[in-house]
C-alpha positions in Angstrom: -31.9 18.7 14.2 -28.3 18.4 12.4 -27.1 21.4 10.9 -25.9 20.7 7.3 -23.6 23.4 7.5 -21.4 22.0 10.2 -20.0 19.2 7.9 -17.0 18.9 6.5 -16.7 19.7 3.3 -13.7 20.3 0.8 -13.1 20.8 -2.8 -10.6 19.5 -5.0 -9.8 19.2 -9.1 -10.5 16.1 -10.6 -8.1 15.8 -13.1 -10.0 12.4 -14.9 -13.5 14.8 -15.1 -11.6 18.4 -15.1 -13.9 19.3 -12.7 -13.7 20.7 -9.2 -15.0 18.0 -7.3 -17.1 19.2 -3.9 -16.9 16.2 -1.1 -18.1 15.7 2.7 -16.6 13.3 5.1 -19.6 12.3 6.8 -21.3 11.2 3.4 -18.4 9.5 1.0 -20.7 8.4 -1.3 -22.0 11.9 -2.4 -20.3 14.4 -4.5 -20.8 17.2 -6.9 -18.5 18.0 -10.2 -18.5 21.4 -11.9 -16.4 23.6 -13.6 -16.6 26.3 -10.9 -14.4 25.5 -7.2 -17.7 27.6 -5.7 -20.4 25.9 -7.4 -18.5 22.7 -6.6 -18.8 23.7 -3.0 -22.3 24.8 -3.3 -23.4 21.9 -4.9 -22.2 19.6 -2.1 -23.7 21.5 0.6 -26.7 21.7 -0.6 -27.0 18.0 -2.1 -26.2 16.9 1.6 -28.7 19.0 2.5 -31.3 17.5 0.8 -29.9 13.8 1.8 -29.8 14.9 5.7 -33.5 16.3 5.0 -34.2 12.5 3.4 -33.3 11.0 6.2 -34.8 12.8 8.6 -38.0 11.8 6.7 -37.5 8.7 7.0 -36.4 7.7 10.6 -33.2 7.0 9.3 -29.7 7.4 11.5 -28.3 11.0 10.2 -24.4 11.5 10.9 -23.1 13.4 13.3 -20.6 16.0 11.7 -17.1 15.8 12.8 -16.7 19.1 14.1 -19.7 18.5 17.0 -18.6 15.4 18.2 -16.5 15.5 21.3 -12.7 13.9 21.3 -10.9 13.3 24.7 -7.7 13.9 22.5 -6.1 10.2 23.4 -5.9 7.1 21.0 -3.6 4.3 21.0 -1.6 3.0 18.1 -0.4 -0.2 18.1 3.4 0.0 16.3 7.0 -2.7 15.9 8.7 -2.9 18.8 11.9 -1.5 16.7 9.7 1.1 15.7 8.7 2.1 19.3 12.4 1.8 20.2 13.4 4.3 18.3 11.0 6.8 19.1 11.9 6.5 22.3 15.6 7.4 21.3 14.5 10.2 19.6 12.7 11.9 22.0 15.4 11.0 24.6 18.1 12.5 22.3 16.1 15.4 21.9 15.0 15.6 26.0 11.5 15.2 26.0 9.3 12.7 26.6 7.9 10.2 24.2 4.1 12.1 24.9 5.5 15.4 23.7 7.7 13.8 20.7 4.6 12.5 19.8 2.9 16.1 19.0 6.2 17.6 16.9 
């Protein structure tokens, strides 16, 4: 069973509703507007509670939150030549490798 609670959630003002606006990652589509930044949050949570519970129900797929999902910490990013070029400079300049310039 998912935890709801292991989401991510964040709250931010919505200047068009002034609002706080409560949001999850894992569900885009949902989101909860009050006055209050902690019954913003509150209202999030527990709304994707009641979704993951809804899906559950139903056999649906339920996302897997962010922070339990496993990362081996490499991607690759495809970038101009030129681009790459100068990093490559850069890191040089300062004496460390591309990998390491990569993570300032």
């Amino acid at each position: 069973m998912i935890n709801y609670d292991h989401y991510t959630y964040k709250v931010t003002w919505s200047k068009e509703d002034e609002e706080f606006v409560g949001l999850c990652v894992e569900f885009p589509s949902l989101s909860f507007l009050n006055k209050n930044r902690n019954t913003a949050l509150e209202g999030i949570t527990d709304l994707v509670k009641d979704v993951v519970a809804d899906m559950g129900a139903n056999d649906e797929t339920i996302p897997e939150p962010i922070s339990e999902k496993n990362y081996s910490g490499k991607f690759v990013v495809r970038i101009p030549p030129e681009h790459h070029r100068r990093l490559v400079i850069e890191a040089a300049e300062q004496k460390i490798s591309l990998q390491q310039f990569s993570c300032i």
